[in-house]
N, C-alpha and C positions, 0 to 999 in steps of 0.2 A: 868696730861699731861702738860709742859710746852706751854705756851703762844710765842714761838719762830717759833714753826712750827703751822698751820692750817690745816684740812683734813676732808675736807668732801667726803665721801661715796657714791657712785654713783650705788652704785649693784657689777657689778664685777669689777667696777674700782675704783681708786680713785685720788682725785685732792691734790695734797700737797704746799701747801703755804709758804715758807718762810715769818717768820712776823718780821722782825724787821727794820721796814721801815723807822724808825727814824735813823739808820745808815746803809743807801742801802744794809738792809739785810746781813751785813758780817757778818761772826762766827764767833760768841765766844765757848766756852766749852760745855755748856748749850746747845746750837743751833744742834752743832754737835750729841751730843749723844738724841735731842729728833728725829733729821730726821733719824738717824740711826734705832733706835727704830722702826718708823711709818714703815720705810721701810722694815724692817726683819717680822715686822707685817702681812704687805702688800701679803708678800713673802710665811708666816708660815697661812695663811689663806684663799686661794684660790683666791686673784686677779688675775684681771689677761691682766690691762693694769695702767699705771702710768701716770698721767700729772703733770708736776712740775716746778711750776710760781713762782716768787716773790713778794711781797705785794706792792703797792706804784709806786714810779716811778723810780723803777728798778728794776732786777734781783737779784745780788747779785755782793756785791762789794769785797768780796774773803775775806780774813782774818781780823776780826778787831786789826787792826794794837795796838790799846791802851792794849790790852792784851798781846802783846810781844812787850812793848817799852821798851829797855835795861835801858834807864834813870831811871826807876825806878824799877829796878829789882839788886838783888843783884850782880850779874853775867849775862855774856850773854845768850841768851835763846839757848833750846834745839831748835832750827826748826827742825832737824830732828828726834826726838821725833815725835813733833804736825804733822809730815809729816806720821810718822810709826805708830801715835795713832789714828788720827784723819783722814786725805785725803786719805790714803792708802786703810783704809777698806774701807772707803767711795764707789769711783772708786769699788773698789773689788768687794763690794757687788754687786752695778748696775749693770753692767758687768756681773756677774753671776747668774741676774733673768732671768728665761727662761718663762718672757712674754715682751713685750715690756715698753720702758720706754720715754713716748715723754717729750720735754723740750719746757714750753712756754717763750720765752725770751722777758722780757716787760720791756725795756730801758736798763741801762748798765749793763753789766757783764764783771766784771774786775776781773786780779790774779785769784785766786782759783771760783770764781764764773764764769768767761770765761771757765775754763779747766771743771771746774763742769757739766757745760750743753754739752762740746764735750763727755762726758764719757756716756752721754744717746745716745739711738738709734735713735731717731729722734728728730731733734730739728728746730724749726720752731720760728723766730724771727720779730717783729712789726719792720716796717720801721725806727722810731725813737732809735732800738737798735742798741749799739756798742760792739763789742768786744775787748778787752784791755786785753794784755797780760803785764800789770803793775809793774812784778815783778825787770825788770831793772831799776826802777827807787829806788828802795830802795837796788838795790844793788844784788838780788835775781836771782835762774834761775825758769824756768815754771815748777810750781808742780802741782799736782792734776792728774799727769797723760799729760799735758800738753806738754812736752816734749817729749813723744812719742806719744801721740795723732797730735797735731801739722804738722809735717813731712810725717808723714802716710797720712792724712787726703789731703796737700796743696804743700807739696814736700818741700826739707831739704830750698829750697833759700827764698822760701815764708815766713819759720820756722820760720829761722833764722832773718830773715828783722823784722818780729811782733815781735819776744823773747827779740831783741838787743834795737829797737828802742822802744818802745813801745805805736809806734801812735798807735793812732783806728781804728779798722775794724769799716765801717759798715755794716747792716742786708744785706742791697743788693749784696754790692762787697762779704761778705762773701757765699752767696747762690751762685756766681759767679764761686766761688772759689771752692767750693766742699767745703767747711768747715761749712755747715749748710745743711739743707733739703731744707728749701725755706723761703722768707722775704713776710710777707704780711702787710698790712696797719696795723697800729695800733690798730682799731678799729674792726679789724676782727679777732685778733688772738686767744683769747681765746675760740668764738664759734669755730673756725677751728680747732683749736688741741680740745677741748671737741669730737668734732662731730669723727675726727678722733680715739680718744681713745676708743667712742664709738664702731664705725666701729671693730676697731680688738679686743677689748674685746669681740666680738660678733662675733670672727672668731675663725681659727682654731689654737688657740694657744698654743696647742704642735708643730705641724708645724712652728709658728713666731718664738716659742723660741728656736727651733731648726736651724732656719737659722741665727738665731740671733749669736746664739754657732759656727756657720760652718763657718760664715763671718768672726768671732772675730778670730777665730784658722789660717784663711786663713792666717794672716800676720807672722805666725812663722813656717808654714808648706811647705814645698814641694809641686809643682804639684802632684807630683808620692803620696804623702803622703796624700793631700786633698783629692785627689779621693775614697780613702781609708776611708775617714773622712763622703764624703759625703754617699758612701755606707750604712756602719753603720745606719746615720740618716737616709737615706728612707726606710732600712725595720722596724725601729721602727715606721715610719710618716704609711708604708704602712701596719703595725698591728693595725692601730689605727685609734676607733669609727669614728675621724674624718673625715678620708680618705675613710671609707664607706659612711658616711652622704652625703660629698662633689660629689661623684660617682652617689651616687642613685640621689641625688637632679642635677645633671648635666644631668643624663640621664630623668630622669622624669620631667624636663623642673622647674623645681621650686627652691625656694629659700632653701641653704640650712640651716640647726641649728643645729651649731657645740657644742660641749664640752668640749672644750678644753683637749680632751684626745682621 
């Protein structure tokens, strides 16, 4: 296993580290395809909650830039390649684990490490983090997803102002803004997303990951069509051990213990 990512094992969770803290965690090639990996892991092995930090004193600083510096490459690089090989499955994957995915953002997360943490489900940042949509400074538009996450998330004039000019968010104006879950002190964040990953790994996580599906579809569907959408999902939630567990333990005054099925 590459020394790029971290992951320790929690039971049904697990916590994934970005380690390369000696360059605020950007990706290189190596970086990419070990979180890949941990994650399809994650996925192919019954987790069934994700917390994912970066090592040091930052999140992640998006693309390490020295891997696509044209000065020393033969020709200009493919970006949109590393955009179709690399960021795209990336987004893809997270997106389509049907358990939750929280994001602890611990100092900056810039370019691809900004868009990175909006593709998770809940992302929860220390007062000391920024968000930087960096890519106009080298000429770039917001990838990772960023460009449709952005707009969706904060509205197209908000988008627009962060993608063009590329000052920093901070944790709080961003919790402000709809463009995070919530900013809490520095020194609190990682027992708070633990404790939370706890919580819903320890919930009904066919149910999360089906709202999670129903949320994510709302932006490309129809009223007339979601309803249709969400149909579907409550007789599969309303077949399932969970929705008995949750029933008997609501009616029999106790805590319930779900299965995530």
């Amino acid at each position: 296993m590459s020394d790029t990512i971290l992951t320790v094992d929690h039971g049904n969770w697990i916590e994934i580290t970005l380690n390369r803290p000696d360059r605020l965690n950007s990706f290189n090639d190596e970086m990419h395809y070990a979180l890949r990996s941990v994650i399809q892991g994650a996925r192919d092995t019954g987790t069934r909650a994700i917390v994912l930090t970066g090592a040091g004193r930052g999140f992640c600083a998006g693309q390490d830039l020295g891997d696509r510096d044209p000065s020393k490459m033969e020709g200009p690089p493919d970006l949109g390649n590393t955009v179709r090989t690399f960021y795209a499955p990336l987004v893809r994957l997270i997106r389509s684990l049907n358990f939750p995915v929280i994001c602890a953002v611990n100092g900056v997360a810039a370019g691809a490490g900004a868009n990175l943490s909006l593709a998770c489900d809940i992302v929860m940042a220390g007062h000391s983090a920024k968000f930087i949509q960096s890519f106009a400074k080298v000429g770039l538009i917001p990838d990772t997803g960023g460009s449709w996450h952005l707009p969706h998330l904060v509205g197209e004039a908000r988008a627009k102002g962060l993608a063009m000019t590329g000052e920093p968010l901070s944790a709080e104006k961003a919790a402000d803004w709809g463009l995070i879950w919530k900013a809490l002190p520095d020194e609190d964040l990682m027992d708070e997303a633990r404790a939370l990953a706890e919580k819903l790994a320890n919930g009904p996580t066919l149910g999360l990951g089906m709202t999670k599906q129903c949320i994510q579809a709302s932006a490309i569907n129809t009223l007339d069509d979601h309803l249709e959408v969400e149909a579907v999902a409550m007789k599969t939630c309303g077949e399932s051990a969970d929705y008995a567990e949750g029933v008997s333990a609501f009616l029999e005054k106790r805590a319930a213990v779900f299965q995530g099925k």
